[in-house]
C-alpha positions, 0 to 999 in steps of 0.5 A: 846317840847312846855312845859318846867317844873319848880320849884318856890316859892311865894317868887320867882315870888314876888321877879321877880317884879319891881312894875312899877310906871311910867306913866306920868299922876300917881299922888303921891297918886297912886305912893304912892298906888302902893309902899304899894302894893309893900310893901305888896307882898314884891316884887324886887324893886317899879320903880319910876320916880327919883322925886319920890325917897324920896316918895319911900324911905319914904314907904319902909323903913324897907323892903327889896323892893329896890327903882328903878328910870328910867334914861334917861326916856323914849326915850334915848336922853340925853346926856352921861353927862346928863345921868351920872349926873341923875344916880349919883343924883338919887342913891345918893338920895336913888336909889339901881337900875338903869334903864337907855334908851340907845340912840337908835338913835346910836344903830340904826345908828350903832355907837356902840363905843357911845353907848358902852361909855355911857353904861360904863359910866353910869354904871361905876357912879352907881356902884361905889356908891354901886348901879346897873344897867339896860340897856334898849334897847327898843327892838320894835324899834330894829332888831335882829342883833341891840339886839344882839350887845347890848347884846354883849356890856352889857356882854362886860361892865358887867352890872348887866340886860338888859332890854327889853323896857321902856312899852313906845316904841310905833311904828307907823304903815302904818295906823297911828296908835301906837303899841307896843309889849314890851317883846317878847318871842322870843326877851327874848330866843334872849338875854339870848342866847347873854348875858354873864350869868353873865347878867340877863334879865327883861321882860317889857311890857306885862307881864300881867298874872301868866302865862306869868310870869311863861313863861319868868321865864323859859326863864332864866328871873329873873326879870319883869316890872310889872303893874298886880302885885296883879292879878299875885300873888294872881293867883299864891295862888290860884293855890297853889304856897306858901312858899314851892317849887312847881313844875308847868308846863309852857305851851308854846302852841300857842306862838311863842316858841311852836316849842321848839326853846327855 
């Protein structure tokens, strides 16, 4: 089976969204662009770097878009301490939900009592001042068997996501040149078959079309890193996906799903 149908809202796929604000070289007033669009569709979260959280706070209050900062952002290399004081700074500044990096050098070096700690830790900090967590794995410096024990890990610790990448995790390849693939299918199926259900996922990086969205939604995704947030949503009108629940098709075909694995 390569198509899987499922029902959805307007509100639904707007309330998948954390708008993500977070290139190095975005000034306040694209920062500020990008919360009115979030604002505007009335998505998830804005994710913003922690500097930004007045600026965020200021833009949407009064709605329910919470203010996401990035910790840790975006190679993982604090330390534990380090990383428990951001979070702390940050949700403290008005911070709801936290994303934080794992240090990836220990999930790869196979140090997982590290890496267990500090996710504790962390999580531990932002949850007792009412805040939640995202664990970012950064999946395309990782192999199966490295996803895998950190979904076990996050289930274990009891986060509230886990995360595929940071959009920043570019892997230098034989040519010297950087690539980067972000969310893959077949690394979503992979995680929502290893995390406590408890958990839910985010897709980050490359989920550019309604169709993509649509794809990890039925994937059991229930929230995406996204930088096309208006050509989504406004795809989704277009196709007439309102305040009703409508019921689409998701295609497969052509992915790396197309066999039905999923």
């Amino acid at each position: 089976m390569s198509t899987k149908r499922i029902t959805v809202t307007l509100s639904d796929l707007a309330k998948m969204i954390d708008v993500s604000l977070l290139h190095p070289t975005m000034t306040d007033a694209e920062i500020i662009a990008g919360l009115e669009q979030a604002k505007e569709y009335n998505t998830a979260t804005a994710c913003v770097k922690p500097y930004s959280i007045p600026l965020a706070k200021e833009y949407l209050a009064g709605t329910s878009v919470k203010v996401c900062p990035v910790i840790g952002f975006p190679h993982g290399n604090s330390t534990t301490k380090v990383k428990e004081f951001e979070a702390v700074e940050a949700v403290e500044a008005g911070g709801e939900e936290i994303d934080m990096v794992i240090n990836i050098g220990k999930a790869l070096s196979g140090e997982w009592a590290y890496v267990e700690d500090e996710i504790r830790a962390v999580n531990d900090a932002v949850t007792s001042r009412g805040a939640i967590l995202k664990v970012i794995f950064e999946n395309d410096y990782l192999q199966d068997r490295h996803i895998v024990k950190l979904c076990e890990i996050c289930s274990r610790v009891r986060v509230a996501f886990v995360k595929t990448s940071t959009g920043y995790g570019f892997v230098k390849g034989e040519d010297g040149k950087y690539t980067y693939k972000g969310a893959t299918l077949p690394h979503l199926a992979l995680m929502r078959k290893h995390t406590d259900p408890s958990v839910q996922i985010k897709a980050a990086g490359g989920v550019r079309t309604l169709d993509d969205l649509l794809r990890v939604r039925a994937l059991g995704v229930t929230r995406v890193g996204a930088t096309a947030t208006k050509a989504m949503l406004d795809e989704a009108v277009r196709r007439g996906i309102g305040k009703e629940p409508k019921e689409v098709e998701v295609s497969f075909e052509g992915t790396e799903l197309s066999a039905g694995a999923y």
